[in-house]
CHARMM internal coordinates of N, CA and C (Angstrom, degrees):
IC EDIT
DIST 1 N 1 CA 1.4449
DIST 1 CA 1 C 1.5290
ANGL 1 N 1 CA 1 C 110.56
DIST 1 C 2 N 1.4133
ANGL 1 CA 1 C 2 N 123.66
DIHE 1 N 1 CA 1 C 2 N -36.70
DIST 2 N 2 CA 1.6399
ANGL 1 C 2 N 2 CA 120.84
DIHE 1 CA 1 C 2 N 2 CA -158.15
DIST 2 CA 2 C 1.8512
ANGL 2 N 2 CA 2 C 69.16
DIHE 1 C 2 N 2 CA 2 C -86.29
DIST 2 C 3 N 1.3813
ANGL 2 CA 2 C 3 N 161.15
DIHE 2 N 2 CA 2 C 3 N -82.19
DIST 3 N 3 CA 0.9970
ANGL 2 C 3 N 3 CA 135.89
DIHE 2 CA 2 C 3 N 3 CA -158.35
DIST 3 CA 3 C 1.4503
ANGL 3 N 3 CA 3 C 138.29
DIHE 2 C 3 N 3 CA 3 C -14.81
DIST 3 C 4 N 1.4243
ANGL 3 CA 3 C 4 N 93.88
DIHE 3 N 3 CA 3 C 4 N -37.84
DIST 4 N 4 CA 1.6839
ANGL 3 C 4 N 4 CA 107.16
DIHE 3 CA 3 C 4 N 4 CA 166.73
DIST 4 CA 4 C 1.4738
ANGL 4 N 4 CA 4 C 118.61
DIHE 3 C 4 N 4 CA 4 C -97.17
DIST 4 C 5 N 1.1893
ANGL 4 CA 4 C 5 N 131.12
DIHE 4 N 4 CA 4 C 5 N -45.46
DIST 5 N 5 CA 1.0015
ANGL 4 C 5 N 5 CA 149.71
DIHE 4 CA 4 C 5 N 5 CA 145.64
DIST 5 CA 5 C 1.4837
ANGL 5 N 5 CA 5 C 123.83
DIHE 4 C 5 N 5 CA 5 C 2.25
DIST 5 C 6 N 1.4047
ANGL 5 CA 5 C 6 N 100.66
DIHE 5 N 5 CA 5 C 6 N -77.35
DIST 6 N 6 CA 1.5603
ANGL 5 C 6 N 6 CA 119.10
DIHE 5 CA 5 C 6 N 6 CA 173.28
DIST 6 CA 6 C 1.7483
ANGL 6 N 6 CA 6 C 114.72
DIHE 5 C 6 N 6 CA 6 C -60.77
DIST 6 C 7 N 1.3899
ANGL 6 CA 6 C 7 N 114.69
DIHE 6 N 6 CA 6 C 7 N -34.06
DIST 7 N 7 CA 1.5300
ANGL 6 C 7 N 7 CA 119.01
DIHE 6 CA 6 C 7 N 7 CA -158.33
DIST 7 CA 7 C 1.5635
ANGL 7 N 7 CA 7 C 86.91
DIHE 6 C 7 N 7 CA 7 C -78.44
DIST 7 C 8 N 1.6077
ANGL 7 CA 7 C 8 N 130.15
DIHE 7 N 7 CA 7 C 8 N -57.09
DIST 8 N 8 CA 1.4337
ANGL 7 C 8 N 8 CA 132.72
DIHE 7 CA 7 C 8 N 8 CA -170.78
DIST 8 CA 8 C 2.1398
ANGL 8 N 8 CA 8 C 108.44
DIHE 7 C 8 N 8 CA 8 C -57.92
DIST 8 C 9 N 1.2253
ANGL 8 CA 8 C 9 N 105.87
DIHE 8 N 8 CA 8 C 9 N -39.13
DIST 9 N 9 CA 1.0114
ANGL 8 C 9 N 9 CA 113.97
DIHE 8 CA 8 C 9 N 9 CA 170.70
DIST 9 CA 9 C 1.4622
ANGL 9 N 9 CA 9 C 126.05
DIHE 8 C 9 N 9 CA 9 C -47.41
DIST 9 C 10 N 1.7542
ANGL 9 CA 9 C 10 N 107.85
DIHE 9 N 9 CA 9 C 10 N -52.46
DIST 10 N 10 CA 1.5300
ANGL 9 C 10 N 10 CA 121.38
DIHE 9 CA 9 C 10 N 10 CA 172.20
DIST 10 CA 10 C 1.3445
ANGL 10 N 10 CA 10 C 102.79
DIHE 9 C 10 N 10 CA 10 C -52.08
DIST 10 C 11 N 1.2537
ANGL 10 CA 10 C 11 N 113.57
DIHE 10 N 10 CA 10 C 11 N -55.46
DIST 11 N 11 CA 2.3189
ANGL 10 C 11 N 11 CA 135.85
DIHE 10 CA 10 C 11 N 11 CA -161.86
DIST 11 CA 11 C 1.5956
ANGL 11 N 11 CA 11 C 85.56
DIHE 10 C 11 N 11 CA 11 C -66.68
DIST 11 C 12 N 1.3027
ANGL 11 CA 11 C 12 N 127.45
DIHE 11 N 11 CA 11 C 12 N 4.66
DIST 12 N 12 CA 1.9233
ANGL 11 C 12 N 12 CA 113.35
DIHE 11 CA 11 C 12 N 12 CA 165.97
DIST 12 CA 12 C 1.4352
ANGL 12 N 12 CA 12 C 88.39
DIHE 11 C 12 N 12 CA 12 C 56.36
DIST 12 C 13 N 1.6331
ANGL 12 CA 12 C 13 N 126.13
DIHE 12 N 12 CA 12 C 13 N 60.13
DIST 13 N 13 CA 1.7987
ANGL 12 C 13 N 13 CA 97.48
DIHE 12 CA 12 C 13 N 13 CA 171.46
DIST 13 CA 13 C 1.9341
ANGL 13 N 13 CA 13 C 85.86
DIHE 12 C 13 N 13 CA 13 C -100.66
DIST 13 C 14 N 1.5472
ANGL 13 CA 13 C 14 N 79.87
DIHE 13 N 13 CA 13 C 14 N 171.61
DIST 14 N 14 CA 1.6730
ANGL 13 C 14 N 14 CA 81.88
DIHE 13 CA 13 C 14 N 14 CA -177.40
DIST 14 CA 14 C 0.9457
ANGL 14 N 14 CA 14 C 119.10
DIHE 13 C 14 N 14 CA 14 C -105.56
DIST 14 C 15 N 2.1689
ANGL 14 CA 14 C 15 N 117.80
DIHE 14 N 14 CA 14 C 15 N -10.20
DIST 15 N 15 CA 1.3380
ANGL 14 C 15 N 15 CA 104.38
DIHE 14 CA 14 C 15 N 15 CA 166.54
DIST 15 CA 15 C 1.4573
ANGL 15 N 15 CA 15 C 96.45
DIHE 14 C 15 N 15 CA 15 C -102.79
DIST 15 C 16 N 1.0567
ANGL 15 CA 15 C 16 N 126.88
DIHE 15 N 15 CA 15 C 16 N 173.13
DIST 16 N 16 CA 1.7963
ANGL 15 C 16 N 16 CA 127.94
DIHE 15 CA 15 C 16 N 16 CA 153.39
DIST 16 CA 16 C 1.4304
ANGL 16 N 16 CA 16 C 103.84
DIHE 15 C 16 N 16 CA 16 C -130.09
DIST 16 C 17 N 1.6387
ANGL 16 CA 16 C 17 N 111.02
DIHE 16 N 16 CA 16 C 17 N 113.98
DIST 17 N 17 CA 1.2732
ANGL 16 C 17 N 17 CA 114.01
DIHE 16 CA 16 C 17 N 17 CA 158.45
DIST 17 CA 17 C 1.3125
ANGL 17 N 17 CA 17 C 101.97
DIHE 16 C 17 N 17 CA 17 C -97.89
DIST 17 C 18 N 2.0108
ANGL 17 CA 17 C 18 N 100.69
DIHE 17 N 17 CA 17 C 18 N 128.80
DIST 18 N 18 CA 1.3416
ANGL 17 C 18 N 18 CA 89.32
DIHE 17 CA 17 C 18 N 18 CA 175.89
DIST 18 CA 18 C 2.0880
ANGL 18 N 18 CA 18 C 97.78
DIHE 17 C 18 N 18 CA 18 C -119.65
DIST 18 C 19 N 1.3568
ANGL 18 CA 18 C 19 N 88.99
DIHE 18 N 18 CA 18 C 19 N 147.27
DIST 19 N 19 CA 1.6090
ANGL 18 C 19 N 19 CA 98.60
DIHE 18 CA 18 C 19 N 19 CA -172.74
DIST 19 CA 19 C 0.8567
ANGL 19 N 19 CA 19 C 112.91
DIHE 18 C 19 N 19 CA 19 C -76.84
DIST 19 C 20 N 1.7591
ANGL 19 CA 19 C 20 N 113.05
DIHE 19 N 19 CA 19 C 20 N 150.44
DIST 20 N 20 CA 1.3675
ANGL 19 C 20 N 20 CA 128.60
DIHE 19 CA 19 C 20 N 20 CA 174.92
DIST 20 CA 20 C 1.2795
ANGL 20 N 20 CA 20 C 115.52
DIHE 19 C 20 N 20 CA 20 C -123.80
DIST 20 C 21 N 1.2153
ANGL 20 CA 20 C 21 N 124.23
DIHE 20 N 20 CA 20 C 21 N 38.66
DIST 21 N 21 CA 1.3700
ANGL 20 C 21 N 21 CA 133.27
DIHE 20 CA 20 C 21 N 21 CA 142.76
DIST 21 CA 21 C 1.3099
ANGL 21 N 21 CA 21 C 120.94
DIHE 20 C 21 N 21 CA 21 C 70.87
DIST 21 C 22 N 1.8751
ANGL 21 CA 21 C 22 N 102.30
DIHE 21 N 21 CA 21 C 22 N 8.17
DIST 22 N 22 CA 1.5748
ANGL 21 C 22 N 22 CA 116.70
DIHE 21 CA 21 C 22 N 22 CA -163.02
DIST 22 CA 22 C 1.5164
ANGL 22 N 22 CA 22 C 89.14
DIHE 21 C 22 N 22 CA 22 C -112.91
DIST 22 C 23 N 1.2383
ANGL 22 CA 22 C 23 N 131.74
DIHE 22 N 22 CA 22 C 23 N -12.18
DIST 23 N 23 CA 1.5043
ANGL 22 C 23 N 23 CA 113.65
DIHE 22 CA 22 C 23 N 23 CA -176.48
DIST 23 CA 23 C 1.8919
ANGL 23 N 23 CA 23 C 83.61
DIHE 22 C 23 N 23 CA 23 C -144.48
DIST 23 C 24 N 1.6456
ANGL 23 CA 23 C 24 N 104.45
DIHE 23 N 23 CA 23 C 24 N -173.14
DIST 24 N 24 CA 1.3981
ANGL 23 C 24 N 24 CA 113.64
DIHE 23 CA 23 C 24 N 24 CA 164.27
DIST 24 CA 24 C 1.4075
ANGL 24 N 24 CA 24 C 110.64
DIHE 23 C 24 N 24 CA 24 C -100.83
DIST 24 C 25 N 1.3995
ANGL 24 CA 24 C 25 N 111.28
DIHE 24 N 24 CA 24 C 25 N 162.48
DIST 25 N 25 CA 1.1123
ANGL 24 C 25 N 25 CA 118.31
DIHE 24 CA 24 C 25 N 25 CA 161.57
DIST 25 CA 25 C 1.5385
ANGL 25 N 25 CA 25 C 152.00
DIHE 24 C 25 N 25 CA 25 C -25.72
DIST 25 C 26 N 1.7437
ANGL 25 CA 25 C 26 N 93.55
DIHE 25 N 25 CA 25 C 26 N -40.28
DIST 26 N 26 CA 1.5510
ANGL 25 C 26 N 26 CA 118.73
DIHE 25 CA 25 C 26 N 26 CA -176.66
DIST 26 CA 26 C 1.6950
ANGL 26 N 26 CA 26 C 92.87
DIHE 25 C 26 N 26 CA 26 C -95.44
DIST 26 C 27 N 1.4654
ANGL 26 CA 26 C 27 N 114.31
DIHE 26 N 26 CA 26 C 27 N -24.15
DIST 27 N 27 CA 1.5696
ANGL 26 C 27 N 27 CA 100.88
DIHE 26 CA 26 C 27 N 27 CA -175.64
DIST 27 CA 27 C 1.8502
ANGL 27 N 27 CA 27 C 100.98
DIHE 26 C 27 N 27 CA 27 C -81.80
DIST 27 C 28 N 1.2118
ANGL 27 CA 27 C 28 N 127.96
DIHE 27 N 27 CA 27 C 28 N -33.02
DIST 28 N 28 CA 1.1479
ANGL 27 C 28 N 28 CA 128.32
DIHE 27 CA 27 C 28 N 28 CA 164.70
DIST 28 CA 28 C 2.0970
ANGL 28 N 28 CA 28 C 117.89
DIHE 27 C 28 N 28 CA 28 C -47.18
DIST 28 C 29 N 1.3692
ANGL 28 CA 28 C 29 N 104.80
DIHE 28 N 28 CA 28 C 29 N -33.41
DIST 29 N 29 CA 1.5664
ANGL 28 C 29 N 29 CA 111.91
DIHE 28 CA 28 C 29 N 29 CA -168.02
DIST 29 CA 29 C 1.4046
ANGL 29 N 29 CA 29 C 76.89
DIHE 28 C 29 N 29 CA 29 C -84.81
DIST 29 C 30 N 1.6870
ANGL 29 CA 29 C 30 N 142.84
DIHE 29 N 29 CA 29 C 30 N -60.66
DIST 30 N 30 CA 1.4494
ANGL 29 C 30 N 30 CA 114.51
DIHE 29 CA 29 C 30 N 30 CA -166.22
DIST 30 CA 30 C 1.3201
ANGL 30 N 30 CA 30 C 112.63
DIHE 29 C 30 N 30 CA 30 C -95.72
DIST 30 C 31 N 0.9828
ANGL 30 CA 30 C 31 N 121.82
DIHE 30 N 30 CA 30 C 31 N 37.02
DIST 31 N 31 CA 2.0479
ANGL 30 C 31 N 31 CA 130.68
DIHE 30 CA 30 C 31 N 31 CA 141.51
DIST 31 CA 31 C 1.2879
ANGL 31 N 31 CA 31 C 106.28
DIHE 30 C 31 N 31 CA 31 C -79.74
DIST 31 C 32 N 1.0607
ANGL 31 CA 31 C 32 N 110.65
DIHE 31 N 31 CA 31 C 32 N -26.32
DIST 32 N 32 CA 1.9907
ANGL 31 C 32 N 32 CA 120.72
DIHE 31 CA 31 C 32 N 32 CA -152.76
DIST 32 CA 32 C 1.4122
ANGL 32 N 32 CA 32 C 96.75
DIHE 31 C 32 N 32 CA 32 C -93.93
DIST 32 C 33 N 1.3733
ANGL 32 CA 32 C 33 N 113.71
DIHE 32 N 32 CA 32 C 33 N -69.31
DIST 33 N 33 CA 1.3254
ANGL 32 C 33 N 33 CA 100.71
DIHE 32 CA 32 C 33 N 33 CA 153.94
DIST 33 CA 33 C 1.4995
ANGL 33 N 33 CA 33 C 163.23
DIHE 32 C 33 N 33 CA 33 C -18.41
DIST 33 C 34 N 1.4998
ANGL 33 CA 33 C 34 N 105.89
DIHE 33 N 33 CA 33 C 34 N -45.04
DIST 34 N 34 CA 1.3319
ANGL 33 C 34 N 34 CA 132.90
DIHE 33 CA 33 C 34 N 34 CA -160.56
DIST 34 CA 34 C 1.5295
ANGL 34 N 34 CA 34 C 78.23
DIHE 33 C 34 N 34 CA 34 C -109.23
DIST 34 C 35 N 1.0156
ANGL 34 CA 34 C 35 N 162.97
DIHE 34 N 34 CA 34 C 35 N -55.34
DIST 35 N 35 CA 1.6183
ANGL 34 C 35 N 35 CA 156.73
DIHE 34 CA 34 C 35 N 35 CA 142.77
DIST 35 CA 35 C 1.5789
ANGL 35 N 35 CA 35 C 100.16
DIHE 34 C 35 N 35 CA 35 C -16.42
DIST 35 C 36 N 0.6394
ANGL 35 CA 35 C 36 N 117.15
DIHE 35 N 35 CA 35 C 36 N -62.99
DIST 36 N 36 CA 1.8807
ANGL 35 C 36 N 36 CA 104.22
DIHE 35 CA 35 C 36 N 36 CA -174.41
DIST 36 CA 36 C 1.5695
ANGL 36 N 36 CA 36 C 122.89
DIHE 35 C 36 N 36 CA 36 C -59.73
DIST 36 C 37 N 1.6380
ANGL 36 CA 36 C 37 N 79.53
DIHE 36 N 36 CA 36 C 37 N -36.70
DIST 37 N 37 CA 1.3616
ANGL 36 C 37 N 37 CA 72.43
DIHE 36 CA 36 C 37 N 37 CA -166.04
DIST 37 CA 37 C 1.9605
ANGL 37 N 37 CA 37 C 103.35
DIHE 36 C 37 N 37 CA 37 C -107.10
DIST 37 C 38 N 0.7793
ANGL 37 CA 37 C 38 N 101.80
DIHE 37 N 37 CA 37 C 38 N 43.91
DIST 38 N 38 CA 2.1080
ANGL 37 C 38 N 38 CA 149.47
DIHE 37 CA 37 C 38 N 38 CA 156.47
DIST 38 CA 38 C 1.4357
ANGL 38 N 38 CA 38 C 84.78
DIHE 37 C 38 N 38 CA 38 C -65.26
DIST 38 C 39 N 1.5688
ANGL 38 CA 38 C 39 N 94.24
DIHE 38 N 38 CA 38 C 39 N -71.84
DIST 39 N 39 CA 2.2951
ANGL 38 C 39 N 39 CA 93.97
DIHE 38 CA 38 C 39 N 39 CA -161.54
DIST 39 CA 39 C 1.2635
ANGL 39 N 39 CA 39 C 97.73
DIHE 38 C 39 N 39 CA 39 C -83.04
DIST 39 C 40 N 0.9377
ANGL 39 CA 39 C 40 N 142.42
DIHE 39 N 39 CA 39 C 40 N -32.66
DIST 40 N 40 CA 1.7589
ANGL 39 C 40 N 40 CA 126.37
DIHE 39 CA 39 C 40 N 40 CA 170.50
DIST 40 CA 40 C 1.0025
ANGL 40 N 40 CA 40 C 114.19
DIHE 39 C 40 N 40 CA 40 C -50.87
DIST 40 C 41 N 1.5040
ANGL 40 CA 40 C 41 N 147.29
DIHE 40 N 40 CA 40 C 41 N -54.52
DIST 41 N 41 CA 1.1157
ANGL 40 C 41 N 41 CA 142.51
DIHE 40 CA 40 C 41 N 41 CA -165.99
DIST 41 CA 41 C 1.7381
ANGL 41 N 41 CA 41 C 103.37
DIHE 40 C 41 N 41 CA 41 C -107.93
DIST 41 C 42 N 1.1882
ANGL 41 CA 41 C 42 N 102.79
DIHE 41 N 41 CA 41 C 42 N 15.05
DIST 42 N 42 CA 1.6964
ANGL 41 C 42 N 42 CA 90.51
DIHE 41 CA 41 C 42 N 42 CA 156.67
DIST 42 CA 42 C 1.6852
ANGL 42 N 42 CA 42 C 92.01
DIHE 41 C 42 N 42 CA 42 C 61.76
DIST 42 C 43 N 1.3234
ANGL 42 CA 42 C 43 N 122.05
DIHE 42 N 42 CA 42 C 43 N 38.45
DIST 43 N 43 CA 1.6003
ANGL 42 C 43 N 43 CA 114.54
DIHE 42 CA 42 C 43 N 43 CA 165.45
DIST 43 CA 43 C 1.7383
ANGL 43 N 43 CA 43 C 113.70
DIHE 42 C 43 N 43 CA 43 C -84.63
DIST 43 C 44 N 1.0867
ANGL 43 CA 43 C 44 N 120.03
DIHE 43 N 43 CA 43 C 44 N -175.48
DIST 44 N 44 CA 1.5199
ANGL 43 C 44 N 44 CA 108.68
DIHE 43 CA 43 C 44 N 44 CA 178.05
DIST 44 CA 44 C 1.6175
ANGL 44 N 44 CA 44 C 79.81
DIHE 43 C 44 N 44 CA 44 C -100.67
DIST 44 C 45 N 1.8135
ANGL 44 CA 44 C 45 N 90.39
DIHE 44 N 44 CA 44 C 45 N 148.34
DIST 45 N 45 CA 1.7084
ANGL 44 C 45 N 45 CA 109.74
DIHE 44 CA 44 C 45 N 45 CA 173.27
DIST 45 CA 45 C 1.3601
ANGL 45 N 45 CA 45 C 114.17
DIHE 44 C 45 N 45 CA 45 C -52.57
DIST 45 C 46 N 1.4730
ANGL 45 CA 45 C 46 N 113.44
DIHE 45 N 45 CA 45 C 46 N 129.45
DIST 46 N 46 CA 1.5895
ANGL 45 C 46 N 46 CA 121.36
DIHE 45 CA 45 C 46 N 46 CA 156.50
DIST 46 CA 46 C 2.0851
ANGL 46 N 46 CA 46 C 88.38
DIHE 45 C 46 N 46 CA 46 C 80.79
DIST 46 C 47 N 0.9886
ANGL 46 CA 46 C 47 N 87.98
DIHE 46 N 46 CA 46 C 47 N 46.19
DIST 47 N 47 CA 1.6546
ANGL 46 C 47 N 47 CA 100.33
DIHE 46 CA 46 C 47 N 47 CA -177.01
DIST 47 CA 47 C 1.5012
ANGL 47 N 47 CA 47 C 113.54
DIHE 46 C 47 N 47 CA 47 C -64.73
DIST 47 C 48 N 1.3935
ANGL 47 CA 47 C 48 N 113.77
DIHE 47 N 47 CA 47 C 48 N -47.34
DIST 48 N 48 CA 1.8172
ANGL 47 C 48 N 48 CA 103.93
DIHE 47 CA 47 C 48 N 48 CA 153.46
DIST 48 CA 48 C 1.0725
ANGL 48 N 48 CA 48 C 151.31
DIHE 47 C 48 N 48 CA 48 C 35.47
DIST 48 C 49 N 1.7172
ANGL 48 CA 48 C 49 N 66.47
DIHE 48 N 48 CA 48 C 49 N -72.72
DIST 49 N 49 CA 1.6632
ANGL 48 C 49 N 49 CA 92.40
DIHE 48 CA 48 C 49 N 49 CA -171.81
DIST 49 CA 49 C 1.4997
ANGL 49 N 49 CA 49 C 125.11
DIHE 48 C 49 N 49 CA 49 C -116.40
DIST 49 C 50 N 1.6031
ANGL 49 CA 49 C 50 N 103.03
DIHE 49 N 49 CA 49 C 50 N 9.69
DIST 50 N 50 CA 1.5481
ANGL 49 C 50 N 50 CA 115.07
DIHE 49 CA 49 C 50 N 50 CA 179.23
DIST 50 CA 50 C 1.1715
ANGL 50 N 50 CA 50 C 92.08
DIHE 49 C 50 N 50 CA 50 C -78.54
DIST 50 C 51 N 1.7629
ANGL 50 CA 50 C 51 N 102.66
DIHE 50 N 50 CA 50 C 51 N 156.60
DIST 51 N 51 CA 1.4140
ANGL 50 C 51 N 51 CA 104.04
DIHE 50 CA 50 C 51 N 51 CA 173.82
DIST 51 CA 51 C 1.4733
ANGL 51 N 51 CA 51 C 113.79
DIHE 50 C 51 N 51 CA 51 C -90.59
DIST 51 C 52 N 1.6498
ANGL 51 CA 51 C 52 N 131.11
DIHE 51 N 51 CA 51 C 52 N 30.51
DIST 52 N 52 CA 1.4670
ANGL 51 C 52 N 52 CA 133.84
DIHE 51 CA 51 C 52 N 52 CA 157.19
DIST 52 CA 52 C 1.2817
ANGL 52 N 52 CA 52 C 106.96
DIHE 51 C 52 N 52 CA 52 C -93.37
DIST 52 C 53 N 1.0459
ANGL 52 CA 52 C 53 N 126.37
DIHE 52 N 52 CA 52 C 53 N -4.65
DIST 53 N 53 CA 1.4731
ANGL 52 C 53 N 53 CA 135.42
DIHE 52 CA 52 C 53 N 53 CA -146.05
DIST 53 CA 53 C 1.3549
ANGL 53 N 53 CA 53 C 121.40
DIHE 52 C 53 N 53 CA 53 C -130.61
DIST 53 C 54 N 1.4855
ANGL 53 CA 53 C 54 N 100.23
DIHE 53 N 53 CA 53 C 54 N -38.29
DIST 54 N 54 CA 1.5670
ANGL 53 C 54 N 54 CA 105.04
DIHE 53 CA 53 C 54 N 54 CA -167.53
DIST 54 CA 54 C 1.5167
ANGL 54 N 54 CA 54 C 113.40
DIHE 53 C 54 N 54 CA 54 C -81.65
DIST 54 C 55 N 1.3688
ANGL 54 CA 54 C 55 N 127.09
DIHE 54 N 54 CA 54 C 55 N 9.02
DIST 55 N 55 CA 1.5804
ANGL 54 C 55 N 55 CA 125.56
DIHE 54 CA 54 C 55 N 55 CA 179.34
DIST 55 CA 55 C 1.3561
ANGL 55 N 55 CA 55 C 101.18
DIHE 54 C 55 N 55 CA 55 C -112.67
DIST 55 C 56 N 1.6720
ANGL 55 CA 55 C 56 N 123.48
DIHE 55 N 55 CA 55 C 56 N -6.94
DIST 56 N 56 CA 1.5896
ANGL 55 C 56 N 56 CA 131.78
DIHE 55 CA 55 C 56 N 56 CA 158.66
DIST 56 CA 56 C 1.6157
ANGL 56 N 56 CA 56 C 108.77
DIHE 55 C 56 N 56 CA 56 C -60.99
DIST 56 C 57 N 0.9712
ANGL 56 CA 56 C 57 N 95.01
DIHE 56 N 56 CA 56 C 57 N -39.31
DIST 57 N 57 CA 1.6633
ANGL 56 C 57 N 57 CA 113.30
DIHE 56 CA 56 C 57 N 57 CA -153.09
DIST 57 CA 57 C 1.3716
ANGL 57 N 57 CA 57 C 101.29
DIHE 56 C 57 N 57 CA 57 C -68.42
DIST 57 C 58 N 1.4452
ANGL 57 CA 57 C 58 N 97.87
DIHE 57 N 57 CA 57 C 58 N -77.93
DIST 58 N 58 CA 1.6095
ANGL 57 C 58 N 58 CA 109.72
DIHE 57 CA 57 C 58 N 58 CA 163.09
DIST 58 CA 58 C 1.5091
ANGL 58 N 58 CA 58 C 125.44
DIHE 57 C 58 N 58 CA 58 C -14.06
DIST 58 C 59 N 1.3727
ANGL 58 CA 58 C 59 N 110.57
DIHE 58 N 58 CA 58 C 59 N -50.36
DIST 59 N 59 CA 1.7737
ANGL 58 C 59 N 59 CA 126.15
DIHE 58 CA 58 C 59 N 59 CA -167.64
DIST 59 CA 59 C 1.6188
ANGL 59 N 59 CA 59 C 83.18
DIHE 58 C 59 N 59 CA 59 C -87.45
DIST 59 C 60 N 1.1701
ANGL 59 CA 59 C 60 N 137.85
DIHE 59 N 59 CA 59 C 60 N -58.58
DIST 60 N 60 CA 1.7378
ANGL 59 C 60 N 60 CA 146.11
DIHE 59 CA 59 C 60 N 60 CA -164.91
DIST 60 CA 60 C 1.8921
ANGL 60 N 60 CA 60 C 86.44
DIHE 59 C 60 N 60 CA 60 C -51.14
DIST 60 C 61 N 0.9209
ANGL 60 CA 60 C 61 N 126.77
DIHE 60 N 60 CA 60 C 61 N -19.80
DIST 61 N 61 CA 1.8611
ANGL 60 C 61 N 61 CA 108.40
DIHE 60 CA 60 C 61 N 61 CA -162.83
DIST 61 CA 61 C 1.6442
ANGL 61 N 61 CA 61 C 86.92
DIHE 60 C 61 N 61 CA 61 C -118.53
DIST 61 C 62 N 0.8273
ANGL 61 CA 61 C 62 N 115.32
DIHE 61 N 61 CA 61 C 62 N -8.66
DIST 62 N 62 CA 2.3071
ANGL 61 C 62 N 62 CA 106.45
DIHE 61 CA 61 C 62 N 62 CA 167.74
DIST 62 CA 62 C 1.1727
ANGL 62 N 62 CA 62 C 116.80
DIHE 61 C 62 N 62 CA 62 C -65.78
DIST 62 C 63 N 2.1486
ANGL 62 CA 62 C 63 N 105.25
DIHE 62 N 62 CA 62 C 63 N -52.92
DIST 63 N 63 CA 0.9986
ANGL 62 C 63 N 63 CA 91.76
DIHE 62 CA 62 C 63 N 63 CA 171.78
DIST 63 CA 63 C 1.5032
ANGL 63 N 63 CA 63 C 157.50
DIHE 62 C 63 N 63 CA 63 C -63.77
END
COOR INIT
IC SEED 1 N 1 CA 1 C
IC BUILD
């Protein structure tokens, strides 16, 4: 982790996602996503994982 960690840190970024080796990168940017836009559409938080939600979700990470 401090491998990645440290390099984004130097680059002044302001968020640091640092990976955990359990998903990729791009699947992390559309978690991140699909979380925001949670409050845009007035979904319940961490929606995912509701069961109205979670067979959206599923199809939302194929593409």
């Amino acid at each position: 982790m401090v491998d990645y960690f440290i390099p984004r840190l130097i680059e002044e970024d302001f968020y640091i996602l640092c990976p955990d080796n359990e998903v990729t990168p791009a699947m992390d940017a559309r978690r991140i996503l699909w979380a925001a836009d949670d409050m845009i559409q007035n979904r319940p938080a961490l929606s995912r994982w509701h069961p109205d939600y979670a067979e959206r979700f599923k199809k939302w990470m194929t593409i």
